[in-house]
C-alpha positions as YAML, in Angstrom:
chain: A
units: angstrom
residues:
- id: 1
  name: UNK
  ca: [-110.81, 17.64, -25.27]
- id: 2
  name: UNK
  ca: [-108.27, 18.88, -27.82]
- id: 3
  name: UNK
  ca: [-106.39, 22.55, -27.78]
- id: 4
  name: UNK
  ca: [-107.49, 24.65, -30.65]
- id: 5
  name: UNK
  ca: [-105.90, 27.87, -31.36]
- id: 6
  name: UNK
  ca: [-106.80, 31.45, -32.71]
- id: 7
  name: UNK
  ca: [-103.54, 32.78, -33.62]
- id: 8
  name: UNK
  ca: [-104.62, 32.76, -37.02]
- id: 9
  name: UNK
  ca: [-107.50, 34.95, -36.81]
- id: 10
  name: UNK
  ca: [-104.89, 37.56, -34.67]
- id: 11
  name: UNK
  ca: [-102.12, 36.79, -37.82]
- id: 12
  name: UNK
  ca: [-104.33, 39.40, -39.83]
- id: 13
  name: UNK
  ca: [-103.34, 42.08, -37.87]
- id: 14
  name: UNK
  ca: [-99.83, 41.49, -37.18]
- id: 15
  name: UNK
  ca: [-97.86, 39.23, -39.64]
- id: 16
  name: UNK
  ca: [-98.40, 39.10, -43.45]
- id: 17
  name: UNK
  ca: [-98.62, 35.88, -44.08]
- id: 18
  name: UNK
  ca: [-97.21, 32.43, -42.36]
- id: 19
  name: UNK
  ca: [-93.97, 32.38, -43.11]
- id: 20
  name: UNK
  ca: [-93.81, 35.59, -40.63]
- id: 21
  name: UNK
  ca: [-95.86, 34.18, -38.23]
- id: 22
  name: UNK
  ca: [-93.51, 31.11, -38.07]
- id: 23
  name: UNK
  ca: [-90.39, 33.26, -37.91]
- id: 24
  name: UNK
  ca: [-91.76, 34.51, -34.78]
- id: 25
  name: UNK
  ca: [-93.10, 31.67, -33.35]
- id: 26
  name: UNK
  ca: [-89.45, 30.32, -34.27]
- id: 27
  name: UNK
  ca: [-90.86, 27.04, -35.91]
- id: 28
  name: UNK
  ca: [-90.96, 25.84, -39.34]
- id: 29
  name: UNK
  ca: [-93.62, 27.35, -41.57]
- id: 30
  name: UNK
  ca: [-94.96, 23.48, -42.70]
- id: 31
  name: UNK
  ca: [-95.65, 22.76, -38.31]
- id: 32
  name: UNK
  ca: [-98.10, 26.23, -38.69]
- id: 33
  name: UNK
  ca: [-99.66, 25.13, -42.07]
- id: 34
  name: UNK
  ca: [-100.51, 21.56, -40.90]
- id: 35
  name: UNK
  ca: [-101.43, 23.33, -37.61]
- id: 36
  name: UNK
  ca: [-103.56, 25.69, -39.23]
- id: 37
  name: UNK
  ca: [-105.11, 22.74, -41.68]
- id: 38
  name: UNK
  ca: [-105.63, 20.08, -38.92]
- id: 39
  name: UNK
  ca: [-102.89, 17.89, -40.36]
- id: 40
  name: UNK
  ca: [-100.98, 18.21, -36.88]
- id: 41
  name: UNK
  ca: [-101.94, 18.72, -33.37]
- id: 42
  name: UNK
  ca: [-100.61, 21.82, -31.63]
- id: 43
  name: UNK
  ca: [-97.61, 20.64, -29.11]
- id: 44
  name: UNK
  ca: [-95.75, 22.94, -26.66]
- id: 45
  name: UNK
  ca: [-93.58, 24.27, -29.27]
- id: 46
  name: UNK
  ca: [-96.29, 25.63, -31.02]
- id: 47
  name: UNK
  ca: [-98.27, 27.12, -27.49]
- id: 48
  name: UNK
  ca: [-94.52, 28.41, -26.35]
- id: 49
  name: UNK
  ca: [-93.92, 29.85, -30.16]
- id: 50
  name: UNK
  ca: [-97.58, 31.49, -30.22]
- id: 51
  name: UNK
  ca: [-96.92, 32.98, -26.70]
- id: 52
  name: UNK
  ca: [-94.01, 34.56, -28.16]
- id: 53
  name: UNK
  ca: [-95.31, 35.63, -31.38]
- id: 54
  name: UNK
  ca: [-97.99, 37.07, -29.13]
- id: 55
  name: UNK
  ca: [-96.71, 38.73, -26.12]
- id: 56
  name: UNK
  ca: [-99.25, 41.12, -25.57]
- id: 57
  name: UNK
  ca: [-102.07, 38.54, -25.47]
- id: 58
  name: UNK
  ca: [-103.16, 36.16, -22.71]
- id: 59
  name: UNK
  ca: [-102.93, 32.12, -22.95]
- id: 60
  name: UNK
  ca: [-106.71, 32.27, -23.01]
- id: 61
  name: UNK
  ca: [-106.69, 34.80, -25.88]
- id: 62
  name: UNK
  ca: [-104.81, 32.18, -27.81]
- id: 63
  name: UNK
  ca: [-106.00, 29.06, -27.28]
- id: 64
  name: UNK
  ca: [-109.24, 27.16, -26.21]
- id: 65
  name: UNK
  ca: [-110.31, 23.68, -25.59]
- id: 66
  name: UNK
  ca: [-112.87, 21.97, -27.44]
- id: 67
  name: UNK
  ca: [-114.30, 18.59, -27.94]
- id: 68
  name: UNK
  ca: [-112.50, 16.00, -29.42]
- id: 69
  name: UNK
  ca: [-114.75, 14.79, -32.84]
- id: 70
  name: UNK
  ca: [-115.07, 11.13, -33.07]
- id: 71
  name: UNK
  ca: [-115.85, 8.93, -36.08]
- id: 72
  name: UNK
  ca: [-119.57, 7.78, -36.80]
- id: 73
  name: UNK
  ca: [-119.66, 4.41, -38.83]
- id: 74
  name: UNK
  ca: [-123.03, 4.66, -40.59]
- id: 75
  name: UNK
  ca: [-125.09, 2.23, -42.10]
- id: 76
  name: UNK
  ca: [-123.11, 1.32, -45.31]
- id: 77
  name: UNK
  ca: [-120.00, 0.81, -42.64]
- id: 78
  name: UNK
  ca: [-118.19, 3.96, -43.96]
- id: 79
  name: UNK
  ca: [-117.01, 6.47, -41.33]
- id: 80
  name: UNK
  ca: [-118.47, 9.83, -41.19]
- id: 81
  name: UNK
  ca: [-116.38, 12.72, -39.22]
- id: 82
  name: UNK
  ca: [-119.22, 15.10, -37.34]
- id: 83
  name: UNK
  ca: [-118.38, 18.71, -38.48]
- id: 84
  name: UNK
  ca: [-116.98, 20.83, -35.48]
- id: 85
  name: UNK
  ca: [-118.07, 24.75, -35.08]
- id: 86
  name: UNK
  ca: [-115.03, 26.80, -34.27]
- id: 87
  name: UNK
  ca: [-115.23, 29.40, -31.32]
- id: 88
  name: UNK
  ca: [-113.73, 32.78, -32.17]
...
């Protein structure tokens, strides 16, 4: 199971854009872009920073576990990565 977070679907109604998000998560704007792309997993910075950014929400409201995708080697030997739904 991996943490996935949906802080970004609650940005909308209270910061602009990233770079305010990240001030008040008080982390660097490049940790909630690669967060937000996929490029980096979310660490306790980032769940302390969200809870912050967020007071009036619960953990829950925040973050979720799902699965963790593994590779599929198909025939031809190249890897396929299985497409993962995202709760909201």
């Amino acid at each position: 199971m991996i943490v996935k977070t949906k802080i970004f679907e609650l940005r909308d109604k209270d910061y602009k854009n990233l770079s305010e998000l990240a001030q008040a998560m008080e982390i660097s704007v490049s940790q909630v872009y690669r967060v937000r792309e996929g490029k980096r997993n979310i660490n306790q910075k980032f769940i302390i920073g969200a809870i912050k950014a967020f007071p009036g929400h619960k953990l829950d409201d925040l973050f979720y576990l799902a699965p963790e995708s593994l590779p599929i080697n198909n025939p031809q030997g190249s890897v396929i990565l299985p497409q993962m739904s995202q709760r909201a």
